[in-house]
KOLKOL-274380 format. One line per 3 residues: number of its first residue (from 1); their letters; for each residue z, x, y of N, C-alpha, C. Coordinates in steps of 0.05 Angstrom, whole numbers, plus 5000, padded with zeros to 4 digits. Example, Ala and Ser with C-alpha at 12.3 -4.5 7.8 and 13.67 -1.06 7.14 Angstrom:
BEGIN
1 = as = 5156,5264,4886,5156,5246,4910,5156,5264,4934; 5142,5257,4955,5143,5273,4979,5157,5258,5001
//
This chain:
BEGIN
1 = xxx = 5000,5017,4976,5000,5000,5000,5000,5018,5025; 4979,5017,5047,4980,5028,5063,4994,5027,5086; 5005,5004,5088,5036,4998,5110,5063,4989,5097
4 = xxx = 5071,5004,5087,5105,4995,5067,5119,4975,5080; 5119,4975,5106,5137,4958,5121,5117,4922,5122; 5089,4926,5121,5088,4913,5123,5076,4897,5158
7 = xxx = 5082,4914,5171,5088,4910,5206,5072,4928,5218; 5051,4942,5204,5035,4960,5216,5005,4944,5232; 4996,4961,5254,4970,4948,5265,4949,4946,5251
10 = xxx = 4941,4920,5259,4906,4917,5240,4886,4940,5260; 4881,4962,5238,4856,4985,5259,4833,4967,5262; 4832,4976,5275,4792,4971,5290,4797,4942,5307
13 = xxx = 4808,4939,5313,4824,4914,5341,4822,4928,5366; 4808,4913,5386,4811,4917,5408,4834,4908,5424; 4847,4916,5445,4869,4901,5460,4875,4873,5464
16 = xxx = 4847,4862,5476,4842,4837,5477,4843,4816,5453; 4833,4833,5429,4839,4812,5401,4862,4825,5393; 4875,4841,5392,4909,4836,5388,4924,4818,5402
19 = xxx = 4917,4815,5419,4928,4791,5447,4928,4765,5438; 4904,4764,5423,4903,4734,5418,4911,4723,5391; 4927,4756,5375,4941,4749,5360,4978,4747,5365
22 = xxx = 4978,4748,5390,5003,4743,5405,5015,4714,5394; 5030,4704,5378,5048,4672,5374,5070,4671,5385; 5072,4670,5413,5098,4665,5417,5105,4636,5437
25 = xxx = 5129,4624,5410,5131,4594,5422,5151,4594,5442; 5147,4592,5468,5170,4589,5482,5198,4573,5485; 5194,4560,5460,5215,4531,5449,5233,4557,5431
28 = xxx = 5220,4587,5423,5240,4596,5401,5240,4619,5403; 5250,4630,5426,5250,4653,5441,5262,4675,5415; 5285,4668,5409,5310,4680,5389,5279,4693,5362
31 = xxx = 5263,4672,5349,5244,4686,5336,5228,4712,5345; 5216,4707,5376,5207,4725,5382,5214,4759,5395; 5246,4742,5402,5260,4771,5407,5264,4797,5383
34 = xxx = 5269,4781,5357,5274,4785,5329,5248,4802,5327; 5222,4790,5325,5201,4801,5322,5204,4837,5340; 5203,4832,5357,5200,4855,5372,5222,4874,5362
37 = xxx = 5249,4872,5365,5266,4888,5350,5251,4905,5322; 5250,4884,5304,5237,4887,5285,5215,4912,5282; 5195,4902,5305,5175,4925,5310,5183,4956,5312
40 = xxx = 5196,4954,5336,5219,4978,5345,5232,4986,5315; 5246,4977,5299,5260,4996,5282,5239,5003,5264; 5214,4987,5258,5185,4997,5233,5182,5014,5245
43 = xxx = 5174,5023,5268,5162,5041,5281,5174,5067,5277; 5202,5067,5278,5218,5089,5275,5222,5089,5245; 5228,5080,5227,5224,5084,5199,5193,5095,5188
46 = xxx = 5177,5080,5196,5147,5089,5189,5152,5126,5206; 5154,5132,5215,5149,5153,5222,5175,5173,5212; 5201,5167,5211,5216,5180,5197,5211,5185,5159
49 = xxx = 5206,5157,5152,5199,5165,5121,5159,5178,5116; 5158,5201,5135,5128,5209,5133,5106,5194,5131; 5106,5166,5142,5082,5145,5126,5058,5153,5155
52 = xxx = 5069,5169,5182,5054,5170,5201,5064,5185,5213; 5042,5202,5228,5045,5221,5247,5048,5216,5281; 5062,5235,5290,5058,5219,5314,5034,5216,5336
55 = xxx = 5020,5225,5334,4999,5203,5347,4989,5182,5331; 4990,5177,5310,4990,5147,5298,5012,5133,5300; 5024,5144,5311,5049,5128,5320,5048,5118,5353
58 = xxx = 5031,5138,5373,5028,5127,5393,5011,5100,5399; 4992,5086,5381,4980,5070,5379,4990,5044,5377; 5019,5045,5353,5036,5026,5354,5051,5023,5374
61 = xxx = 5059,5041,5386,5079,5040,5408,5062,5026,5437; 5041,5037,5444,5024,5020,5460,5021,4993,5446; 5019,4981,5422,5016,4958,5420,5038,4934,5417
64 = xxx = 5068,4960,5413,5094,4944,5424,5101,4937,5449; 5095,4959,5468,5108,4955,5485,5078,4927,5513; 5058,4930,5498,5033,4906,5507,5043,4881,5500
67 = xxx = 5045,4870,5480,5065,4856,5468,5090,4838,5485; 5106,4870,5487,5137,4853,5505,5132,4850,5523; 5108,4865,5535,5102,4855,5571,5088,4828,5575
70 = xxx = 5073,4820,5554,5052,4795,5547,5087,4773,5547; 5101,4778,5522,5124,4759,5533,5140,4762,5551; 5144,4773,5570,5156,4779,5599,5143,4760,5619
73 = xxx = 5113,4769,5612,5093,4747,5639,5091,4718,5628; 5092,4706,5606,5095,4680,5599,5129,4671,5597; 5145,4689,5599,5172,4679,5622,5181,4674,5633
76 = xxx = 5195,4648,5639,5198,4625,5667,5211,4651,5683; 5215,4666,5710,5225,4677,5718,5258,4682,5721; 5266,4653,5718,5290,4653,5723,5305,4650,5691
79 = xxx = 5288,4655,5667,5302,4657,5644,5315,4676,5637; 5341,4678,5625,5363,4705,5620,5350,4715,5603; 5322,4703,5591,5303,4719,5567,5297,4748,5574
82 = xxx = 5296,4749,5597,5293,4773,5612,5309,4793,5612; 5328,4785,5608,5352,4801,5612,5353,4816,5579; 5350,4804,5559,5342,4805,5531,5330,4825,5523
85 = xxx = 5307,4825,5537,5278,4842,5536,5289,4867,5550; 5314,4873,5575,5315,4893,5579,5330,4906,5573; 5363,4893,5543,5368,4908,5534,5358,4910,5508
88 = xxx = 5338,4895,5498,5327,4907,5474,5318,4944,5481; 5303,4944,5502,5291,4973,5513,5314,4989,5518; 5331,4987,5519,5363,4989,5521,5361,5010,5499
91 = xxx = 5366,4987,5486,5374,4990,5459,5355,5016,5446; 5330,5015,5441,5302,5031,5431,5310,5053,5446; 5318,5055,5474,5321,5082,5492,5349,5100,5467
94 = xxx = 5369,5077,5472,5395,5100,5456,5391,5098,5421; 5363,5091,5414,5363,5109,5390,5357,5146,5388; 5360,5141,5413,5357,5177,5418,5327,5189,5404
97 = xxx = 5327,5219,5398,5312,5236,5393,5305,5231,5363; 5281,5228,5361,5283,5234,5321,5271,5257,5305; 5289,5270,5288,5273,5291,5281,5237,5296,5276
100 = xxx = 5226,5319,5276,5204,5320,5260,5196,5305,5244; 5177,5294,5231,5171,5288,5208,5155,5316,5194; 5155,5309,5166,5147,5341,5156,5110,5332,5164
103 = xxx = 5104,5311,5158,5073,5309,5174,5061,5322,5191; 5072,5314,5224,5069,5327,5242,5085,5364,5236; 5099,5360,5214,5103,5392,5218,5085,5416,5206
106 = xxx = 5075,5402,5191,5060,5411,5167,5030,5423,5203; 5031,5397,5199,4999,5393,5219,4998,5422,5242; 5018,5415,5257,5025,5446,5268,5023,5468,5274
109 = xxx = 5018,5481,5288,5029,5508,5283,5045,5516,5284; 5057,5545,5266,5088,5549,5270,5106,5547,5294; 5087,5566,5305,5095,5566,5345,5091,5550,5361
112 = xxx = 5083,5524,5353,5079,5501,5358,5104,5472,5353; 5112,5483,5338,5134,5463,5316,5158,5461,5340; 5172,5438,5353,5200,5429,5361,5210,5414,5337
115 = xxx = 5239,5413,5348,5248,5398,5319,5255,5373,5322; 5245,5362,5342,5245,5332,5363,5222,5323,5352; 5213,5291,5347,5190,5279,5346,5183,5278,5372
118 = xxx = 5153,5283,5381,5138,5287,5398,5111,5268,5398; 5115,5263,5427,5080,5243,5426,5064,5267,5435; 5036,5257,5435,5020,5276,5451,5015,5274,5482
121 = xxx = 5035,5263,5490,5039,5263,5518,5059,5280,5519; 5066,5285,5508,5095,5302,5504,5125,5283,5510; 5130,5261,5501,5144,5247,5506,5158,5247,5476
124 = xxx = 5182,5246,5475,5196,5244,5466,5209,5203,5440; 5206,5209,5420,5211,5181,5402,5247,5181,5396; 5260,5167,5410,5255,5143,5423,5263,5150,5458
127 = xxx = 5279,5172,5462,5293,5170,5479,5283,5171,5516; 5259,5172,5507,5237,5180,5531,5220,5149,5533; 5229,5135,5507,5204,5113,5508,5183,5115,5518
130 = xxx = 5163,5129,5501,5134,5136,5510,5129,5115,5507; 5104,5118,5526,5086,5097,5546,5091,5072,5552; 5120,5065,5551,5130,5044,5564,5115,5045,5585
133 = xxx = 5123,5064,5608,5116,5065,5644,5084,5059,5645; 5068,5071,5621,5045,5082,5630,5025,5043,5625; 5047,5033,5608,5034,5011,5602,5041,4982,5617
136 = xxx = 5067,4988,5633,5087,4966,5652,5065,4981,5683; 5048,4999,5697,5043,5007,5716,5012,4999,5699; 5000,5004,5685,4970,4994,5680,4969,4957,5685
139 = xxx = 4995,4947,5668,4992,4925,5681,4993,4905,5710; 5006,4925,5723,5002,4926,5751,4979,4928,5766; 4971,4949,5759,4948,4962,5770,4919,4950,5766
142 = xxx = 4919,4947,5744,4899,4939,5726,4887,4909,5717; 4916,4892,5721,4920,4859,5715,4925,4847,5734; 4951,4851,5744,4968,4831,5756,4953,4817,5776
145 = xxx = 4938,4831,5794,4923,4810,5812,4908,4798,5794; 4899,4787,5767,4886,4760,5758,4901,4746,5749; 4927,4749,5747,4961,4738,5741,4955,4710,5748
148 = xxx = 4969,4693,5739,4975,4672,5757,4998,4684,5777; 5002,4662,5794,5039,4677,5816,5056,4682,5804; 5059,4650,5780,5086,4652,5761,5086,4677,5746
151 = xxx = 5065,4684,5733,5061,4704,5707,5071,4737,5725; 5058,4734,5739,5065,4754,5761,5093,4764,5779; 5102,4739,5781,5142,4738,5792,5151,4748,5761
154 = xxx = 5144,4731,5739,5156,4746,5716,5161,4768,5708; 5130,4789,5708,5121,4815,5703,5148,4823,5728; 5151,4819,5752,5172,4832,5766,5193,4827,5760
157 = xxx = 5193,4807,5740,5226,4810,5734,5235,4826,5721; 5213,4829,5704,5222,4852,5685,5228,4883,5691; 5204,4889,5705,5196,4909,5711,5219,4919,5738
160 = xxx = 5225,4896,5751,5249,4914,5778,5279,4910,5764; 5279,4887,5739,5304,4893,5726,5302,4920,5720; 5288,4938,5709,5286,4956,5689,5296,4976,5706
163 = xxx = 5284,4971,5728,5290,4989,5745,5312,4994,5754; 5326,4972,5770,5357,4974,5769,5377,4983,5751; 5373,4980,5724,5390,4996,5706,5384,5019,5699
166 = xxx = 5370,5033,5702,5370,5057,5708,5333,5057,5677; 5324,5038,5673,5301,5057,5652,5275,5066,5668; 5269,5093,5667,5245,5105,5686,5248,5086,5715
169 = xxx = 5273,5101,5726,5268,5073,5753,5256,5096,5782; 5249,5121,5774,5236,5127,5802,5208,5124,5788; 5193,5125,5775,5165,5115,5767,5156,5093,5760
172 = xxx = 5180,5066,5751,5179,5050,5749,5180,5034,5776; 5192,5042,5803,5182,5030,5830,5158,5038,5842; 5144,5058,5833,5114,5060,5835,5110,5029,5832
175 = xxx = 5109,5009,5814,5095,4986,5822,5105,4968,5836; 5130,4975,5845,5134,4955,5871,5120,4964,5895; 5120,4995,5896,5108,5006,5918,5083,5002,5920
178 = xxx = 5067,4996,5898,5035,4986,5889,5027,4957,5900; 5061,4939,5896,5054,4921,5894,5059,4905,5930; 5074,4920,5939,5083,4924,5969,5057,4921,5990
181 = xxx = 5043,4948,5977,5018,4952,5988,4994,4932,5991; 4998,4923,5967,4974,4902,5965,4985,4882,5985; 5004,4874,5977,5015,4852,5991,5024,4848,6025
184 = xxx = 5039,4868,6035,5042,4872,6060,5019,4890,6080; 5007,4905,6067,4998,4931,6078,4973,4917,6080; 4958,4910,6067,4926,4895,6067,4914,4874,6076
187 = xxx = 4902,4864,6091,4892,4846,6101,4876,4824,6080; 4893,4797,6079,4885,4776,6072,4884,4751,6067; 4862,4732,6052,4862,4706,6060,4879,4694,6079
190 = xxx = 4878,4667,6091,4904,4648,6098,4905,4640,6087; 4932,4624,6075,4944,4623,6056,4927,4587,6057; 4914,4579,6073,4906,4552,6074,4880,4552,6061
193 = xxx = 4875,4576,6048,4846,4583,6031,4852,4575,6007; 4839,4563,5981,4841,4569,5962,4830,4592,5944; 4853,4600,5927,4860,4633,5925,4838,4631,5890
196 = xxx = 4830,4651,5884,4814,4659,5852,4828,4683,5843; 4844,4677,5824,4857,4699,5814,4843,4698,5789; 4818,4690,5783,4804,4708,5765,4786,4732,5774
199 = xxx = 4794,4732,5805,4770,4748,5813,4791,4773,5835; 4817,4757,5826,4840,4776,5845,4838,4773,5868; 4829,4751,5887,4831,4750,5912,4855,4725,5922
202 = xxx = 4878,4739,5916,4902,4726,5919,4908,4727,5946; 4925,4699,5955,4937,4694,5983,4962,4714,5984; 4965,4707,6005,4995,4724,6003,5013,4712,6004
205 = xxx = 5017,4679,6005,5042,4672,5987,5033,4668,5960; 5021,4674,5946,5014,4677,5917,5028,4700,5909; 5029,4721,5931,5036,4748,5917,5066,4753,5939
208 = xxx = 5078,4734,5948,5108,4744,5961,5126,4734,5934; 5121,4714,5920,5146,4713,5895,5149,4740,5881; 5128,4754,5875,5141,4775,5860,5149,4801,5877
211 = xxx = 5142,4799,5903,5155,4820,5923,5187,4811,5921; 5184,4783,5924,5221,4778,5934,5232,4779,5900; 5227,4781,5879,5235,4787,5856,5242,4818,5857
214 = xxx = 5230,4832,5865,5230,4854,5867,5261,4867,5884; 5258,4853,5905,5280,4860,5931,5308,4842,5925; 5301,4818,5903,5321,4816,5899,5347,4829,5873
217 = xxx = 5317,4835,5850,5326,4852,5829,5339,4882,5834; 5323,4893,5852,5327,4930,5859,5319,4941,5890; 5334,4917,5907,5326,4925,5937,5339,4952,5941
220 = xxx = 5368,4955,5929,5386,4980,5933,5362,5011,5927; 5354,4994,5901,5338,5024,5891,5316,5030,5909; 5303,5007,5924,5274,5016,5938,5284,5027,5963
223 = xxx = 5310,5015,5980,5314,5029,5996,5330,5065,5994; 5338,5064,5971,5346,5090,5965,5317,5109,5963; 5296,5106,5954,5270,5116,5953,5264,5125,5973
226 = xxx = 5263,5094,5996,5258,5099,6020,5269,5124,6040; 5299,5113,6035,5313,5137,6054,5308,5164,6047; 5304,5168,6018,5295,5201,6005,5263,5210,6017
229 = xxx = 5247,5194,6024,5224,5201,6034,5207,5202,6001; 5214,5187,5978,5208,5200,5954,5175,5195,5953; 5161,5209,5948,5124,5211,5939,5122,5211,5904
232 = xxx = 5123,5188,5897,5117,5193,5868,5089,5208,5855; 5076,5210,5875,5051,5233,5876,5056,5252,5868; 5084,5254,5873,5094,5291,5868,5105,5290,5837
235 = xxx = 5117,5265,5824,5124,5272,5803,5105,5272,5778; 5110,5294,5769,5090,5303,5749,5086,5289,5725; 5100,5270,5723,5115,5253,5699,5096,5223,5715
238 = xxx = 5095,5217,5735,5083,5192,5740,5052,5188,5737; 5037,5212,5734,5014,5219,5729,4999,5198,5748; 4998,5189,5771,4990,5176,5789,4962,5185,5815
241 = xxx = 4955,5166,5813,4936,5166,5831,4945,5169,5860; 4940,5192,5878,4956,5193,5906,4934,5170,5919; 4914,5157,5917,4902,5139,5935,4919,5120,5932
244 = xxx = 4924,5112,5913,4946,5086,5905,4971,5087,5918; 4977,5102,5917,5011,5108,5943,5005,5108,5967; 4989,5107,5977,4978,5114,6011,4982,5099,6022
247 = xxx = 5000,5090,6044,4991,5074,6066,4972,5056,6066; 4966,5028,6058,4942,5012,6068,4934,5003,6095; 4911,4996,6110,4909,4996,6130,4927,4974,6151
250 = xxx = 4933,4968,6145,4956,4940,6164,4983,4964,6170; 4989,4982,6149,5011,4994,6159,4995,5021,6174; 4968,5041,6164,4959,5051,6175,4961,5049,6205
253 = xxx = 4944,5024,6213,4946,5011,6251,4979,5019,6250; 5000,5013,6242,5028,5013,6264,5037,5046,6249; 5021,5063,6251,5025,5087,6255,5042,5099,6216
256 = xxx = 5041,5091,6204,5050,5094,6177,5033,5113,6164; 5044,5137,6156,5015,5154,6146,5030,5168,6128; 5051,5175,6125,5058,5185,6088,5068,5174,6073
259 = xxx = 5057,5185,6058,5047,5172,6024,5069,5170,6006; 5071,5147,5993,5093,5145,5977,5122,5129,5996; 5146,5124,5989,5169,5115,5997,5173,5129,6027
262 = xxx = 5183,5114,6043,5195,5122,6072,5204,5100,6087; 5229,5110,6104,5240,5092,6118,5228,5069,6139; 5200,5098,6142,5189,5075,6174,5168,5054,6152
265 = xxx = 5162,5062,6131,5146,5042,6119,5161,5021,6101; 5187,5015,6101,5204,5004,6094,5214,4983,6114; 5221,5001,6139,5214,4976,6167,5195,4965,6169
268 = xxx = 5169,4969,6163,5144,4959,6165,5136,4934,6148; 5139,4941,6125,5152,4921,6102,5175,4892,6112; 5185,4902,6120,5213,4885,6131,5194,4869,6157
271 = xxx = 5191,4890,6173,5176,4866,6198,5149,4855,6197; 5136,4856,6173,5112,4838,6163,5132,4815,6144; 5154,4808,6135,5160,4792,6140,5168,4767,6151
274 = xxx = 5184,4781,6173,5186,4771,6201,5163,4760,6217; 5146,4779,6216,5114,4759,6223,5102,4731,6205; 5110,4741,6183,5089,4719,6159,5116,4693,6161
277 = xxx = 5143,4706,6170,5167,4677,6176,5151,4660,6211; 5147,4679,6224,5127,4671,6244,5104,4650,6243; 5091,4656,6225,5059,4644,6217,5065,4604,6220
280 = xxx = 5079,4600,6219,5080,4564,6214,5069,4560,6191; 5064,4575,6164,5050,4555,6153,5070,4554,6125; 5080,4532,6112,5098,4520,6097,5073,4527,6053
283 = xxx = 5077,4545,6046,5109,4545,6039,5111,4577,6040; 5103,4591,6061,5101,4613,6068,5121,4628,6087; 5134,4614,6101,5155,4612,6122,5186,4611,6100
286 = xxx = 5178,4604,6083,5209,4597,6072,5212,4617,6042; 5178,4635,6040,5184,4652,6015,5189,4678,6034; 5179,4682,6060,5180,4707,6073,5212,4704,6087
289 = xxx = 5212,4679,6096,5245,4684,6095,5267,4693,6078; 5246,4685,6051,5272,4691,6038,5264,4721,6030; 5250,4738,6032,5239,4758,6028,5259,4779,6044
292 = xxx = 5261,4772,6063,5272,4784,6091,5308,4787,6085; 5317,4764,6076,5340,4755,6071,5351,4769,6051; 5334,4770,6027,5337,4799,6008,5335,4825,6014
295 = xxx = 5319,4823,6032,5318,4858,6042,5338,4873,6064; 5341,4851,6085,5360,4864,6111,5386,4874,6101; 5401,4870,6079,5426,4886,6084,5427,4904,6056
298 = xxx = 5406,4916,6048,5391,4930,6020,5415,4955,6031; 5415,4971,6051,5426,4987,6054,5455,4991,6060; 5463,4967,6083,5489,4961,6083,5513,4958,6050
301 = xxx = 5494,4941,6037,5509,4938,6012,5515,4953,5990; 5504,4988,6002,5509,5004,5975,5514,5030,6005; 5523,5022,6023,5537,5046,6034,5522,5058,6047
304 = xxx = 5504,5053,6060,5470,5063,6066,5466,5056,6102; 5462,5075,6108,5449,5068,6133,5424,5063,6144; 5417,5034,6155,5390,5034,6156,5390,5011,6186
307 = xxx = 5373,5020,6195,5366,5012,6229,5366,4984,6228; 5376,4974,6242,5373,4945,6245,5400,4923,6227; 5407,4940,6206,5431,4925,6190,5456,4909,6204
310 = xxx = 5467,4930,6214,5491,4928,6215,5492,4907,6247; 5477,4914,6257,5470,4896,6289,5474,4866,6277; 5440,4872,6256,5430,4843,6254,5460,4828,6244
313 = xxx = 5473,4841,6218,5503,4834,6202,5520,4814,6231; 5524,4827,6257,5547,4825,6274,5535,4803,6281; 5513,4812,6293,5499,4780,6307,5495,4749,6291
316 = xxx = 5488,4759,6256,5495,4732,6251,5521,4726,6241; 5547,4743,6242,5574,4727,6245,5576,4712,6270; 5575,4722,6292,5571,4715,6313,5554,4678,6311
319 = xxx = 5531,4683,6302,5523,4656,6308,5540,4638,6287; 5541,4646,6262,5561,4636,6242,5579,4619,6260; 5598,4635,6268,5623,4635,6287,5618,4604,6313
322 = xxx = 5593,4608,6321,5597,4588,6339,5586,4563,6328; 5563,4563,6311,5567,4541,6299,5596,4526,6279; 5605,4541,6273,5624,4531,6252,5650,4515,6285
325 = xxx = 5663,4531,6306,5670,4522,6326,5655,4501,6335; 5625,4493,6335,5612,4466,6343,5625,4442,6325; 5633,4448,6307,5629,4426,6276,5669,4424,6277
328 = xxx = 5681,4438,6309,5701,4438,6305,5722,4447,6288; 5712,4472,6269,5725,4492,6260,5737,4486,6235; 5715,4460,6233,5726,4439,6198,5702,4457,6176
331 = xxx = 5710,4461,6155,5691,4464,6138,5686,4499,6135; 5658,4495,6126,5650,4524,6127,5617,4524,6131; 5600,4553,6143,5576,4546,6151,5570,4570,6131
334 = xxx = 5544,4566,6122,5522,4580,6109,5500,4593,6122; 5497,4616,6118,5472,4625,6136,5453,4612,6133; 5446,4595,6116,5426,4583,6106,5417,4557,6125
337 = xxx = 5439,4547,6133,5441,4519,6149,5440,4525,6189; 5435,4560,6195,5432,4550,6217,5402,4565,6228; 5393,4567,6245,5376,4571,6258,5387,4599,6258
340 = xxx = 5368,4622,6249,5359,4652,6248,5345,4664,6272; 5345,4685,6276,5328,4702,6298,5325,4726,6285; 5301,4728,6283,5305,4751,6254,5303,4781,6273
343 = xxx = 5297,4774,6297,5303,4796,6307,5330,4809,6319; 5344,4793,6308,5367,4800,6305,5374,4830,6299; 5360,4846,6281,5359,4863,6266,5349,4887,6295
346 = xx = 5347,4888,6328,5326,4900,6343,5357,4914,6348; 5363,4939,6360,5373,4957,6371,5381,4955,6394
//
């Protein structure tokens, strides 16, 4: 038998017809989490009891980790399924290093031989989780604008969870920073257009749910990027396209010109909110608000200093304060219930 486990890939499949051997019922989540686990430990058995080498092992692993991303984007966004999916990867991360197999040792050369399983990326089984990143950033890059919105807020849930707990999270905000770009930095439709996301020409409230997924999952982490000035261009491990990190032209015009994470393009970010809360047009005003609302105290809340926080913070106790004295000092007020000035946040 040429797969003992049983759980091995059908060869000669393209991506697209593995896809459409995807079954997953969203009525029985618990099956399909099972499934994937499942995958994850064949994968590491198939390769520990010699049945495969590792680059036949990288083939499965691209077709696991295609897989959990395919159930991530058919994910209501607000399902704890998510949360599931990111300690299963959790989990696959602290199976640690696995030895050699005598396969790959054999194959070798002496002076060649570690005693770590190795991809041919040079990534490490399990503890490096090869091509997770390479396959969560292709879907970005590559998909997500033919996403639907929903499918798309999902993919960010995943993807800026992952980030916040610490798995590949400076290469893994490469696609918020990807996704930033498209979204804030580029000029497009009004949102009173109807949008073709088979052809990727998305509005931009089509594409603010998964920005504010983003700012609300790992705003701490993007502004920590930010304040470091970080260029994932530079890391050698993100294997990235520097056109893709660049400045797009909307931030180009207000003077924004290096590449990768920075503070002033983080303000820039923040006050193309503030504009698109500007725009009057419904239901665009109330996702960029809330966009904004996730982002303004990103820095305040992890000890961070960042321009405009701590002002904007005083000013709306302040209004807090006098509304709640209007209502005669009964009750309690919500930021939510009064009238904002988002420039609140000005110096």
């Amino acid at each position: 038998m040429d797969c003992p486990e049983g759980n091995c890939v059908i060869p000669g499949l393209t991506r697209e017809e593995k896809r459409k051997r995807f079954g997953h019922d969203p009525a029985n989540s618990q099956e399909t989490w099972e499934g994937l686990r499942n995958n994850i430990y064949s994968i590491g058995r198939s390769y520990i009891d010699n049945h495969c080498t590792a680059a036949e092992t990288e083939r499965r692993l691209h077709d696991l980790w295609d897989e959990l991303i395919h159930v991530a984007k058919v994910t209501p966004d607000h399902s704890p399924e998510h949360d599931r999916l990111v300690v299963l990867i959790l989990e696959a991360r602290e199976l640690g290093s696995f030895p050699i197999n005598q396969k790959d040792r054999d194959a070798l050369p002496g002076t060649r031989v570690c005693e770590v399983a190795t991809m041919p990326n040079g990534q490490r089984l399990w503890v490096d989780l090869p091509y997770l990143v390479q396959e969560i950033y292709a879907s970005w890059t590559e998909e997500s604008m033919k996403l639907s919105s929903q499918e798309r807020q999902s993919l960010a849930v995943l993807t800026a969870k992952l980030c916040a707990v610490g798995v590949c999270p400076d290469q893994l905000s490469c696609c918020a920073l990807w996704l930033f770009k498209e979204s804030l930095e580029t000029a497009r439709d009004d949102v009173s257009l109807p949008s073709k996301p088979e052809d990727g020409s998305n509005t931009i409230v089509e594409l603010l749910p998964a920005c504010l997924e983003w700012l609300k999952q790992s705003s701490h982490k993007l502004v920590k990027l930010s304040l470091a000035g970080y260029d994932p261009a530079t890391d050698l491990a993100a294997d990235l396209n520097d056109s893709l990190m660049a400045p797009a032209e909307l931030a180009v015009k207000a003077n924004i010109k290096q590449p990768g994470f920075s503070l002033p393009r983080w303000l820039f970010w923040r006050q193309r909110f503030k504009d698109l809360y500007c725009c009057g047009h419904e239901p665009l005003v109330s996702i960029a608000r809330a966009c904004f609302d996730a982002s303004i105290f990103s820095g305040l809340n992890i000890g961070l200093t960042v321009p405009g926080e701590q002002i904007y913070l005083d000013r709306l106790f302040q209004a807090l304060d006098k509304e709640l004295a209007a209502r005669g000092n009964k009750g309690s007020v919500d930021a939510s219930e009064i009238e904002i000035d988002m420039d609140w946040d000005k110096e």
